[in-house]
GUBA-42630 format. One record per residue (C-alpha): residue in three letters; y, x, z. Coordinates in steps of 0.25 Angstrom, whole numbers, plus 5000, padded with zeros to 4 digits. Layout:
! GUBA-42630
Ala,Y,X,Z
...
! end
This chain:
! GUBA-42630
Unk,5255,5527,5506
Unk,5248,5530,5492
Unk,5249,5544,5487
Unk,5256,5537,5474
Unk,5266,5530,5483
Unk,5269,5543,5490
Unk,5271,5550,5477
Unk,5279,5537,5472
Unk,5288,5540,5487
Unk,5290,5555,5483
Unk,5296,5554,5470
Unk,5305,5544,5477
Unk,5308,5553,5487
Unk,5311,5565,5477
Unk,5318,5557,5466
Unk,5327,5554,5478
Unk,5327,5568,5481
Unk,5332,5573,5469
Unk,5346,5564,5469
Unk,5347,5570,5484
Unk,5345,5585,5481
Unk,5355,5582,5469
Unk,5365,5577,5479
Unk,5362,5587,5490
Unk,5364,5599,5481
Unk,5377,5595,5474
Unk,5383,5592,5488
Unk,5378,5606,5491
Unk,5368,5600,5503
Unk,5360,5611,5501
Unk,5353,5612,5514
Unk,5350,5596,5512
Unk,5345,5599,5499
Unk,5335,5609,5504
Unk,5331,5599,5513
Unk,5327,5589,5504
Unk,5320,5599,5496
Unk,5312,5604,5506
Unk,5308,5588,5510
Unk,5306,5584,5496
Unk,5294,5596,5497
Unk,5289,5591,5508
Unk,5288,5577,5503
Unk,5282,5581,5490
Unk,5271,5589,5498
Unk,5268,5575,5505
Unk,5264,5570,5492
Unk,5256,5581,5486
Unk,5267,5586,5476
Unk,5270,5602,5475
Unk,5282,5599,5465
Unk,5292,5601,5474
Unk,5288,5614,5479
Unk,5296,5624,5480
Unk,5309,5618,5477
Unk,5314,5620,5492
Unk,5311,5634,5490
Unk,5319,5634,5478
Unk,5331,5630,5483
Unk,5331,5639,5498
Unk,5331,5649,5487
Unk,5343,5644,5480
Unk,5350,5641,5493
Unk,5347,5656,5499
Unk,5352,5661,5487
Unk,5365,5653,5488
Unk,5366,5657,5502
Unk,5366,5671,5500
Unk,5375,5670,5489
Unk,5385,5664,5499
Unk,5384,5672,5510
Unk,5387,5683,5500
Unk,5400,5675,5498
Unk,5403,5674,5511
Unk,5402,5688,5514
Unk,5413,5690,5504
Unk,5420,5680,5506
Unk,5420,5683,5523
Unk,5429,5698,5516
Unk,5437,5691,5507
Unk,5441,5679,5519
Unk,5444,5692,5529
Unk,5454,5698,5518
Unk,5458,5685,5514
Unk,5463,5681,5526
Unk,5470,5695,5531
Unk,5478,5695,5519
Unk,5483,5680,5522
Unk,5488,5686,5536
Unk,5493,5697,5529
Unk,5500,5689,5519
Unk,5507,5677,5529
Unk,5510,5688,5538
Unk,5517,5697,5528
Unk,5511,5710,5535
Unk,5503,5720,5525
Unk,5498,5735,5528
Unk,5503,5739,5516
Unk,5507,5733,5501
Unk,5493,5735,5497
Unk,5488,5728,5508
Unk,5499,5717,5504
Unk,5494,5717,5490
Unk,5480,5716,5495
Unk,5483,5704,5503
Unk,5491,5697,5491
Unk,5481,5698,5483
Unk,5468,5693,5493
Unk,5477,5679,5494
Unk,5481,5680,5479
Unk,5496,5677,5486
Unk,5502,5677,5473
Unk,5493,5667,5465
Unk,5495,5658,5478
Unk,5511,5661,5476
Unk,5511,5658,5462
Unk,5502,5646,5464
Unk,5513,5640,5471
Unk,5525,5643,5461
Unk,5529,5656,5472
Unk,5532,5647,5482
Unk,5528,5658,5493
Unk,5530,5647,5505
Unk,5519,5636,5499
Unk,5511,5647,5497
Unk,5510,5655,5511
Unk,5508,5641,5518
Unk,5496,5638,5509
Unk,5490,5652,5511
Unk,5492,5649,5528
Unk,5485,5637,5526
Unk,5473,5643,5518
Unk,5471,5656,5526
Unk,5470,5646,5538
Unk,5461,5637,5532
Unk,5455,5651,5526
Unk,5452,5655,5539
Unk,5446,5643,5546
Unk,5438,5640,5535
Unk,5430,5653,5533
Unk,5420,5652,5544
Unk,5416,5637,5539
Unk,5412,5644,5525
Unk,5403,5654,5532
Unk,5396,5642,5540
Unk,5395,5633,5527
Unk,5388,5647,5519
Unk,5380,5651,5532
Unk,5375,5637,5536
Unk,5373,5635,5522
Unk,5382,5621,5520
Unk,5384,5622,5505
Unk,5390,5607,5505
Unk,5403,5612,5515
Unk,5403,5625,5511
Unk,5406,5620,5495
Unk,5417,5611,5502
Unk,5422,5623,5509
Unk,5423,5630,5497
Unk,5431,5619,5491
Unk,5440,5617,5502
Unk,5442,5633,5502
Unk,5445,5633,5487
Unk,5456,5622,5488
Unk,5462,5630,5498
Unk,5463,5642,5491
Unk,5468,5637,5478
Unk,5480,5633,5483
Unk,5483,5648,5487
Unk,5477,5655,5475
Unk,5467,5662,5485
Unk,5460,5668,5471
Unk,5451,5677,5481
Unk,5446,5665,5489
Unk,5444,5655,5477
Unk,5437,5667,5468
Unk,5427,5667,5481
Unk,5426,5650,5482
Unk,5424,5651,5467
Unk,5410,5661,5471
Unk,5406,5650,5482
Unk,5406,5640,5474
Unk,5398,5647,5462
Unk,5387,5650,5474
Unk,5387,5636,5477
Unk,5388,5631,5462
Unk,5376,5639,5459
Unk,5368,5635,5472
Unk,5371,5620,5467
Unk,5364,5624,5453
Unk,5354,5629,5456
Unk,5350,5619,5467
Unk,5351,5607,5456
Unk,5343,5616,5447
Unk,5332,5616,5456
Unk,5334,5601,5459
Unk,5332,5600,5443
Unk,5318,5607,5444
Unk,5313,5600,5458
Unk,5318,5586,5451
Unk,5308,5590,5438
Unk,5295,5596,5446
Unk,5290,5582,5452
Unk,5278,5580,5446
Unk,5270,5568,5452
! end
């Protein structure tokens, strides 16, 4: 193959690329992503072409940001699950230390948003909390594994999933931390197509 036939081959291949990474990044396939990046490098390299260096780099560094952000999260989150769910066993059970403990405990569910949200029908209500402190409870060690095995894809379902859930108890403490999630995420997403933006402009053969 003729040098101008492989460059013709390249700019295939990355024009190809650039739909790809679009559609890897807004399906938060990151690690998929990364891996095209780092391949498209490589295949430029092959051809003579140092435009593309660098752009794997780029985005780790976006990526290891992201994921320290989100393993601050979850390290919150982690307190706020632990006090969440003792003050659901206190609550069902009806059996508080004290009445500030009591108020302590309404308050972490948001009980009476969830009350009023159903017109006071208590009964409505204390089913829907059963139901979302067992999925509560199940579900927490699948988000530790999406943050820790860095599956942005499941982990922005998850959230998704956690917030339909909530909503229909007004947990305000539990959406108020999906609500930070998601902003990690949203951010990580930005940035990410804004470096797409720039490796999509530097080819320059």
């Amino acid at each position: 193959m003729s040098d101008d036939e492989a460059l013709s081959l390249f700019r295939m291949k990355f024009n190809a690329s650039i739909k790809k990474l679009d559609e890897l990044i807004g399906q938060y396939n990151i690690e998929k992503a990364k891996a095209l990046f780092l391949k498209m490098e490589g295949e430029a390299h092959k051809v003579g072409c140092s435009d593309l260096d660098g752009y794997s780099r780029r985005f780790e560094a976006i990526e290891e940001d992201t994921s320290k952000e989100l393993e601050r999260w979850l390290e919150a989150f982690q307190k706020l699950s632990q006090e969440f769910l003792d003050a659901c066993d206190a609550v069902l059970q009806n059996q508080f230390r004290n009445d500030a403990a009591k108020k302590e405990a309404l308050e972490i569910i948001s009980v009476h948003a969830g009350i009023e949200h159903y017109r006071g029908d208590v009964k409505v209500y204390r089913a829907e909390l059963v139901d979302f402190c067992d999925f509560f409870r199940a579900s927490l060690e699948m988000l530790e594994k999406f943050i820790i095995h860095r599956d942005m894809e499941k982990l922005s379902l998850f959230i998704q999933d956690l917030q339909t859930h909530a909503k229909k108890i007004q947990a305000h403490n539990i959406l108020e931390f999906t609500d930070r999630v998601e902003s990690i995420l949203s951010q990580e997403k930005i940035e990410l197509k804004e470096l797409l933006g720039r490796y999509k402009s530097s080819l320059k053969i």
